[in-house]
C-alpha positions, 0 to 999 in steps of 0.5 A: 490529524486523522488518517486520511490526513497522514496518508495525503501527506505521506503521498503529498511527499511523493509527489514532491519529490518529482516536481521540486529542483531541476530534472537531475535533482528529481531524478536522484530523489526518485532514484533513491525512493524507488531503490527503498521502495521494495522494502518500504512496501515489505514493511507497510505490508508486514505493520498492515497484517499484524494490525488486522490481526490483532483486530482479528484476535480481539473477536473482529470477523473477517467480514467486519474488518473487510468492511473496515478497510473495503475489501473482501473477507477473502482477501482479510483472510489472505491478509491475515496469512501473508499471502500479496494479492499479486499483480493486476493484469489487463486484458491484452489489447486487441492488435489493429 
C-alpha cells in the first residue's frame, strides 16, 4: 500500500463516521473524534517533525525536503523547530 493509499484511507474513515447509522449514532462518534482530535494532531505533528529531522541529519537541505513534502524550506525550518504554521486568516468580507 503506498502513502497516498493509507492516507485516503485514514480520511475515508472519517468520513464514515459522519454518513453511517442514524443522526445520534453519528453525533456520538464525531463527538468522540473530535474531543481525541487535539491530541491525535499533537501527535501527527510531533511523528511528522522527527521525520523531517531525521531526513535533515541524514545531509537532506531544507529546500530538498520542502520540495519532498511541497512546502518552503522556511516553513521546513519551523518544522524542524516545533514551531505550527498557525491558523489561517481570510480577508474579513466587506459588509453590504
Amino acid at each position: 500500500m503506498d502513502q497516498d493509499e493509507e492516507v485516503r484511507r485514514v480520511l475515508d474513515t472519517i468520513d464514515a463516521l459522519g454518513a453511517d447509522g442514524d443522526a445520534e449514532d453519528r453525533a456520538r462518534r464525531l463527538t468522540a473524534l473530535l474531543d481525541e482530535w487535539p491530541d491525535a494532531h499533537a501527535r501527527v505533528r510531533s511523528m511528522r517533525q522527527q521525520a523531517v529531522k531525521e531526513l535533515h541529519a541524514e545531509g537532506m537541505s531544507y529546500r530538498k525536503i520542502g520540495e519532498l513534502l511541497g512546502v518552503s524550506f522556511g516553513r521546513v525550518r519551523q518544522i524542524i523547530d516545533g514551531e505550527t504554521a498557525g491558523a489561517k486568516t481570510r480577508k474579513a468580507e466587506p459588509e453590504t
